[in-house]
N, C-alpha and C positions, 0 to 999 in steps of 0.2 A: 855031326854035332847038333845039339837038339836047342836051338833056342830059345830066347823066352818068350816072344812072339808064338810059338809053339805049344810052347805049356799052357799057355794063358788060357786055353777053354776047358783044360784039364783040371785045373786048380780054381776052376768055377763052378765044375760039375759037383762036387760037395756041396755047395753054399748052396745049390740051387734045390739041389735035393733035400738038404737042411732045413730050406726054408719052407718047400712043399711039405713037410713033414711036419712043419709045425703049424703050416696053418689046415696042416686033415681037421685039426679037432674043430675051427671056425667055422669050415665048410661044411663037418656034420648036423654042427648045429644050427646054421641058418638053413640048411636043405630039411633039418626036421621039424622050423619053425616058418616052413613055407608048407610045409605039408599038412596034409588036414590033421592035426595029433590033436585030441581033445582037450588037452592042458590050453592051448594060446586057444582055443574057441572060449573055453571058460572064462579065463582071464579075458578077453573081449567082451564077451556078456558083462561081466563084471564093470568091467569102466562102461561100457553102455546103460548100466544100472545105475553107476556111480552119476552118471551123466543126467541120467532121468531125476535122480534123486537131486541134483545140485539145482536142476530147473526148474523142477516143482517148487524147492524153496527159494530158490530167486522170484518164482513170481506170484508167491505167497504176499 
């Protein structure tokens, strides 16, 4: 007789894998925005520009 104490890592194995599945897509995208991809260097440059520009006219 198969208890439920028994099932219980069986009827977890879905959910776990469900969950692994759903966060692939999070995982791909922070490993592609930890990667050198020239989109987030640009974007960087850009608030770095933004940055120069806000200070210049702050201490205008």
């Amino acid at each position: 007789m198969i208890t439920l104490k028994n099932m219980a890592p069986f009827k977890l194995l879905p959910i776990v894998f469900r969950s692994l599945i759903l966060s692939l897509p999070m995982i791909v995208v922070i490993s592609l925005h930890l990667e050198d991809n020239p989109l987030v260097e640009r974007k960087q440059r850009n608030y770095q520009y933004q940055d120069l520009v806000l200070y210049k006219e702050a201490s205008m």
